[in-house]
C-alpha positions in Angstrom: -18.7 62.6 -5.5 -17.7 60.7 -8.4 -20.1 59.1 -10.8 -21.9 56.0 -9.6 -23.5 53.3 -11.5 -24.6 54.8 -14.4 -27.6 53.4 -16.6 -27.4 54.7 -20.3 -29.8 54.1 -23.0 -29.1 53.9 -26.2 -31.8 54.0 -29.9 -31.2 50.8 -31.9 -33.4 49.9 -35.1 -35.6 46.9 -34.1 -35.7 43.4 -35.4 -38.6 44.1 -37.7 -37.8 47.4 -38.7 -41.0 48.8 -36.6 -39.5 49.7 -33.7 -36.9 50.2 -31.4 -35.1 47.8 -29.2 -33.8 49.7 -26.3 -29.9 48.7 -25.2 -28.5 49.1 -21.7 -25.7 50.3 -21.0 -24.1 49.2 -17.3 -21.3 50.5 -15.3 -20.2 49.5 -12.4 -19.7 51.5 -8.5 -16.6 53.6 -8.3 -16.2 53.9 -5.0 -13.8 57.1 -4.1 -10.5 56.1 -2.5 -10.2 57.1 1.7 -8.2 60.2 0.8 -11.0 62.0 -0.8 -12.8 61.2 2.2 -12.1 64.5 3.9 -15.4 64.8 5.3 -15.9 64.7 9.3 -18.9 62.0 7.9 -16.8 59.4 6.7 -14.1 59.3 9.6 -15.5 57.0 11.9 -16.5 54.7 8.8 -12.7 54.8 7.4 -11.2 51.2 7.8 -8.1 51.5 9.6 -4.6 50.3 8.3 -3.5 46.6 9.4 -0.4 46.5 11.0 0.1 43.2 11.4 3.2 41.3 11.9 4.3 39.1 9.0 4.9 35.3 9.6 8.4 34.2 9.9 10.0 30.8 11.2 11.5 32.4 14.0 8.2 33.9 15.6 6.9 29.7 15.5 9.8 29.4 18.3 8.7 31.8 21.1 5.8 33.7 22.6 4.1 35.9 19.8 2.8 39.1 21.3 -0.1 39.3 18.9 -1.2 36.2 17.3 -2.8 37.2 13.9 0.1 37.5 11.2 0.4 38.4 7.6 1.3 35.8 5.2 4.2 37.5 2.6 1.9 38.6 -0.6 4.7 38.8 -2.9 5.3 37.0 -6.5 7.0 33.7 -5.1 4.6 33.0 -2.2 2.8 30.3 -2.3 -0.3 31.2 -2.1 0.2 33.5 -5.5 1.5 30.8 -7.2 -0.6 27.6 -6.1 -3.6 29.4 -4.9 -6.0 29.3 -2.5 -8.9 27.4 -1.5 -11.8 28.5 -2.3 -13.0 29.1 1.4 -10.2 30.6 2.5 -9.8 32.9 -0.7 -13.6 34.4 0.0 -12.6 35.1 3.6 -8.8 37.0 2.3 -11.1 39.1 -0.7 -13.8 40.1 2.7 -10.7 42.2 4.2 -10.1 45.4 2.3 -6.8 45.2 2.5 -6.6 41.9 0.6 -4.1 41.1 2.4 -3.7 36.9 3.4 -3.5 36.9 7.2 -4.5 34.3 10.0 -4.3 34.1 13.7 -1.9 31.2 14.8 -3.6 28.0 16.4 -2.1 26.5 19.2 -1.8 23.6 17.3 0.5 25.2 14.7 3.6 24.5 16.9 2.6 21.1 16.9 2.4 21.0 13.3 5.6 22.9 13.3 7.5 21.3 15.8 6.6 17.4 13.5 8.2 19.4 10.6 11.3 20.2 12.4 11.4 16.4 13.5 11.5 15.3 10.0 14.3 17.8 9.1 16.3 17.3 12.6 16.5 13.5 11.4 18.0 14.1 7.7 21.4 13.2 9.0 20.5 9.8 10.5 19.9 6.9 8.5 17.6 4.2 8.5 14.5 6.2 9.2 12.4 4.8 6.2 9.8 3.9 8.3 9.1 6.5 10.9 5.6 8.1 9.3 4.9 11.3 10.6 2.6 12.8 8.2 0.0 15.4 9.2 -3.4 15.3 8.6 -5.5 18.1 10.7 -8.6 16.3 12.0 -11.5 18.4 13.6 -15.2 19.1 13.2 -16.1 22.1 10.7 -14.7 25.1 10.5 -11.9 24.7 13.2 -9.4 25.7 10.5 -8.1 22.8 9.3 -7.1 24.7 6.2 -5.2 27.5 7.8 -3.2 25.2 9.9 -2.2 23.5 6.4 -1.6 27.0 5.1 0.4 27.5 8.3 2.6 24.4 7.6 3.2 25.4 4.0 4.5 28.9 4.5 6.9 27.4 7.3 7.8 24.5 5.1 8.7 27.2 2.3 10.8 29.8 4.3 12.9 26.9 5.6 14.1 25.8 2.2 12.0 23.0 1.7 10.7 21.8 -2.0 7.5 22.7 -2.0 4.4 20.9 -3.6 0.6 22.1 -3.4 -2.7 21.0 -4.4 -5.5 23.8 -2.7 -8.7 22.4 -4.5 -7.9 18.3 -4.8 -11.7 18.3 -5.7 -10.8 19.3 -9.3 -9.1 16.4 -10.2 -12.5 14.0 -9.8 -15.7 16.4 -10.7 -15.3 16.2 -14.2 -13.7 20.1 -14.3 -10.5 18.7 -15.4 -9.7 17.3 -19.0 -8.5 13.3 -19.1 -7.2 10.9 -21.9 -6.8 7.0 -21.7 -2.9 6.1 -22.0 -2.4 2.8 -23.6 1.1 2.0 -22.2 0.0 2.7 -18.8 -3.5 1.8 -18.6 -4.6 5.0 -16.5 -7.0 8.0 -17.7 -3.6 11.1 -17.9 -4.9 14.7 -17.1 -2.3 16.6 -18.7 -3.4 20.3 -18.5 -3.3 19.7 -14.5 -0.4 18.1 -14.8 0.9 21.1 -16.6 -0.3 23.7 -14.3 1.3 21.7 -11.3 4.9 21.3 -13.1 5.0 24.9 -13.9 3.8 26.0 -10.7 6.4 23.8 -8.9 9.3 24.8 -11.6 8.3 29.1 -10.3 8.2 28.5 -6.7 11.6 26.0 -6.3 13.5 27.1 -8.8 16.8 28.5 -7.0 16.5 24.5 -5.1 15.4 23.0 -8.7 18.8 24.1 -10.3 21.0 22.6 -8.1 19.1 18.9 -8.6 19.8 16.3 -11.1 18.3 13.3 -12.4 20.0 10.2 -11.2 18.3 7.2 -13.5 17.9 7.2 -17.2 14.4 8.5 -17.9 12.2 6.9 -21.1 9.7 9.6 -22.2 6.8 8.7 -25.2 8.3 9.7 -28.9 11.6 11.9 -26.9 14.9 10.5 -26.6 15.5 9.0 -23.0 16.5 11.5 -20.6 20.1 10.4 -19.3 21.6 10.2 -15.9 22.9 13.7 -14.5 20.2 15.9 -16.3 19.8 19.0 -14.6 16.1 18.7 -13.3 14.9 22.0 -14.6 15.8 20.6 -18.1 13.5 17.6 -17.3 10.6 19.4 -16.0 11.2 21.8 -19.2 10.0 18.8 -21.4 6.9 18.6 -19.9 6.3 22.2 -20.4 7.2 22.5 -24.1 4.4 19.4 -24.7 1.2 19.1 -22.3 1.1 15.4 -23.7 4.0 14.3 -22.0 3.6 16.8 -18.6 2.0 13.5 -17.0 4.7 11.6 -17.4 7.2 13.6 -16.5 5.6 14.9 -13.4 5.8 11.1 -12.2 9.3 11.9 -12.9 10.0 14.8 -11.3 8.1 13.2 -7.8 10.4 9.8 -8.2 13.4 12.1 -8.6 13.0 14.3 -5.5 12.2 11.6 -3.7 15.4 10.0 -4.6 17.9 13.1 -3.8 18.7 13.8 0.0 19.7 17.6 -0.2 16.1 19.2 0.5 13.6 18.1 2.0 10.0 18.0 0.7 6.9 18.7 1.7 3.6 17.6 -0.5 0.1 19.5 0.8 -3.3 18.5 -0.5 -6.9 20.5 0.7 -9.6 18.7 0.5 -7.7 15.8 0.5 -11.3 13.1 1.2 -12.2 13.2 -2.4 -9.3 11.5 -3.4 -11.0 8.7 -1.9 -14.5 9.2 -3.3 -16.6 8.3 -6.1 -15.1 9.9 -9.4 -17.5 12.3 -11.4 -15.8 11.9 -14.5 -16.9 8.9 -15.8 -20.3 8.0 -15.0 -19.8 8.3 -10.7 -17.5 5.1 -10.9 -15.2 4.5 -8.3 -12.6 5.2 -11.2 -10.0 7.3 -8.7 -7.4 4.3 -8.9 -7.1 4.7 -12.5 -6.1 8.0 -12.8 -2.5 8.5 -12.8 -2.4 12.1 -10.8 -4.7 10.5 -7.9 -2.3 7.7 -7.5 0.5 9.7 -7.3 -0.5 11.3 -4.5 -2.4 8.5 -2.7 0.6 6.3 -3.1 3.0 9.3 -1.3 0.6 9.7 1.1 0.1 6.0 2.1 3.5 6.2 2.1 3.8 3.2 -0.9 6.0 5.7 -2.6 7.6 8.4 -0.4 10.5 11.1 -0.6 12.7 8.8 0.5 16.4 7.2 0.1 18.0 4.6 1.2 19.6 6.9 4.2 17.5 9.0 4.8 13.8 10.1 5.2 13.1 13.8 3.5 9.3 13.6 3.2 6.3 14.9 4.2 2.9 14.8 3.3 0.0 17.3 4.8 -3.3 16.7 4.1 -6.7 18.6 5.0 -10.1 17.3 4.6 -13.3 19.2 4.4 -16.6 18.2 6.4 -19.0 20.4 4.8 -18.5 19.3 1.2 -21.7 17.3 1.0 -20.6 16.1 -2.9 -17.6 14.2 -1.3 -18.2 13.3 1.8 -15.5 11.2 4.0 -15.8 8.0 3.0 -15.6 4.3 5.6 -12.0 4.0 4.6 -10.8 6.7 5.2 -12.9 7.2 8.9 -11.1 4.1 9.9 -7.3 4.9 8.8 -7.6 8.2 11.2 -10.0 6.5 13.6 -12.4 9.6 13.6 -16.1 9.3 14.4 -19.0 8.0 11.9 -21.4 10.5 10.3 -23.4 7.4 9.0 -24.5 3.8 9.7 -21.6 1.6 9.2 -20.8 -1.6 10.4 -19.1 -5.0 9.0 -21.4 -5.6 6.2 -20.5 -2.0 4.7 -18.8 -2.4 1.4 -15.1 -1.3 2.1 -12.7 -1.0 -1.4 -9.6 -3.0 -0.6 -7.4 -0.9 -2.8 -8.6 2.4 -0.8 -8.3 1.0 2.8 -4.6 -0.1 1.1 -3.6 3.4 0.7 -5.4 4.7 3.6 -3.2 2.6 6.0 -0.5 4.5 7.4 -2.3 7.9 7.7 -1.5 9.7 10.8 -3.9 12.4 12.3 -3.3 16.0 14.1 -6.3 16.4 16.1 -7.2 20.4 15.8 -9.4 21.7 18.7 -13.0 22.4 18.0 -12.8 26.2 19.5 -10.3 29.1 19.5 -9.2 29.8 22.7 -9.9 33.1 24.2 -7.0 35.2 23.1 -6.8 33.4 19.3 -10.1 34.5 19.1 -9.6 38.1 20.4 -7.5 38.4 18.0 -9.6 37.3 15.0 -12.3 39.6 16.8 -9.6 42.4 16.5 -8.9 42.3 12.8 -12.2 42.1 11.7 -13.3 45.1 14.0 -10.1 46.8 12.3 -11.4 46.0 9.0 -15.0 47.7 10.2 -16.9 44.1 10.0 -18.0 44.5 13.7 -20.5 47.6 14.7 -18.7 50.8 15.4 -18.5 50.7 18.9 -17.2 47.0 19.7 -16.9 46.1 23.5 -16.1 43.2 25.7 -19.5 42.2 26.1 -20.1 41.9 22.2 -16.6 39.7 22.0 -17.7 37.5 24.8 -21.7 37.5 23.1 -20.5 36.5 19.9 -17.8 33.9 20.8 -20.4 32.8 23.4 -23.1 32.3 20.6 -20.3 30.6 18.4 -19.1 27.9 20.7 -15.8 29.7 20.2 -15.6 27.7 16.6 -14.0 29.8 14.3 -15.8 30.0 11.0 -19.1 30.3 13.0 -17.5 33.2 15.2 -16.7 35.3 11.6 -19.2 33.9 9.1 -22.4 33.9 11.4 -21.5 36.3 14.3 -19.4 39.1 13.5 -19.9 39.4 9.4 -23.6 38.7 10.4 -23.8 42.2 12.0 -23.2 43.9 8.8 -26.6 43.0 7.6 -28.1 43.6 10.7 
């Protein structure tokens, strides 16, 4: 078998010229690959392949045989590009195969079938104010995430622009590098508003190119942008300077919104600390005077939207997390979705009048709290695939476990069947 981890030693003259210091050396496990694996031992141990069907628009429309799909891992998905969440990315590295998959909710053709409401109504006019953004609502670890994952990768195959933030947490805890603008009063993050422009540029450009910018456009120290720009060449200006990426990502947001060819879709994860107390500056409640947060609290109180005067092209998702202690949910945004209190509130409870502003409007998906029996059979069926379940999986340990879990989902993997490995 092939070397494991390996602890060398090696003679080095001491500090004080009396001795010697002693240097280790570390490498790490090199595990042998299944092919060398010839041995009748290792055959019942050998993960088996996952064939699973990838996701595609057309499967969202009809009965799916098997409900757990692959998500396309190739260099303009989505979740390349944009990234993951940080739960959901420890959950894809636990599957050998590292390969993104998911077993569709039943909520997902709800999800699915509001998206194709908003692109069904881009040839009738006057539909400014029909709001029918998604938020998933649920208790924790009903996969609030995945069904925002769901609606991105549908969004994306269909030709929509698409627009996504995984970890909206980094944008208030201090991990993200800010500078007071003058002219507009607001604390600019530019390198995150250089990531997102050149993220967004990768993933639309064939939809990008055939966009141009329909107002005049006044950037700091750069020559106004004129009418009829293509929009790559505007978004191109933010790239060659990180000082002006804030700016001309407002830009770029006010321009799609304006053009009525695609339609776009905006998705934000952990979308509650938007509306929480800012760790950047002393724990203030600061968030309104960052120009990256407003942008998208404004889109998704819908105080500026991806709209035109004829027609309505945008939509905004938005998941929130339950188990992030550090930003909790806070009263304002409870009340916009009507969901239950976690806390003593009542009238005398401080409410911020600019956050229940751009709470108003929000619209809820309610996600159930379990998996149903055959969405979680199937979760129960690429994990045992993946040899995270004991050797010899039965009925009875599917019906123990999901039993034991309340049939919610993170519980059912994280606690019940990964739980057996350490057993």
């Amino acid at each position: 078998m092939e070397k494991a981890s390996v602890l060398a030693i090696e003679g080095t003259s001491g500090s004080d010229g009396s001795g010697e210091d002693l240097k280790r050396v570390r490498r790490a496990f090199q595990p042998l690959p299944v092919s060398h694996l010839s041995h009748p031992l290792f055959a019942s141990d050998r993960p088996d392949t996952l064939k699973l069907q990838s996701f595609h628009p057309q499967m969202l429309t009809r009965v799916v045989e098997s409900p757990a799909l692959k998500f396309p891992h190739n260099d303009n998905d989505p979740f390349c590009i944009f990234e993951l969440p940080r739960n959901i990315l420890v959950k894809v590295c636990a599957i050998s195969a590292y390969s993104p998959s998911s077993a569709l909710l039943s909520v997902t053709n709800n999800a699915i079938n509001k998206l194709e409401v908003r692109r069904s109504n881009m040839l009738l006019v006057f539909l400014s104010q029909v709001s029918i953004d998604i938020f998933p609502a649920g208790t924790q670890g009903c996969g609030k995430s995945f069904l925002l994952l769901h609606g991105l990768q549908y969004c994306n195959a269909r030709d929509w622009l698409v627009l996504y933030i995984p970890r909206a947490t980094n944008l208030v805890n201090s991990t993200t590098a800010h500078t007071y603008d003058m002219r507009t009063r607001t604390y600019l993050q530019p390198i995150f508003a250089y990531q997102t422009l050149q993220r967004f540029l990768k993933i639309n450009a064939p939809r990008l190119e055939q966009l141009r910018t329909q107002t005049e456009i006044e950037i700091e120290r750069c020559p106004p942008v004129p009418p009829d720009t293509p929009l790559v060449e505007l978004i191109n200006i933010g790239l060659k300077d990180q000082c002006h990426a804030p700016t001309v990502l407002d830009a770029v947001l006010a321009e799609i919104g304006r053009q009525t060819i695609f339609p776009v879709v905006l998705a934000v994860d952990d979308f509650q600390a938007l509306y929480c107390k800012s760790h950047i500056i002393f724990g203030y409640q600061i968030v309104l005077f960052f120009l990256m947060l407003l942008l998208l609290l404004e889109h998704a109180s819908a105080q500026k939207s991806f709209v035109s005067v004829y027609e309505n092209l945008g939509t905004y998702l938005g998941a929130f997390s339950l188990s992030n202690t550090t930003f909790p949910l806070p009263v304002e945004f409870l009340e916009a979705l009507s969901l239950g209190y976690d806390r003593p509130y009542g009238p005398y409870v401080k409410r911020q009048p600019e956050l229940v502003d751009h709470a108003h409007g929000l619209k809820r998906l309610a996600v159930p709290a379990s998996l149903s029996v055959p969405e979680a059979a199937s979760v129960f069926e690429l994990w045992m695939k993946d040899r995270a379940v004991p050797s010899k999986p039965n009925d009875e340990l599917f019906l123990a476990k999901y039993t034991e879990a309340s049939g919610n989902a993170r519980a059912f993997v994280w606690k019940e069947l990964l739980s057996s490995m350490s057993a």
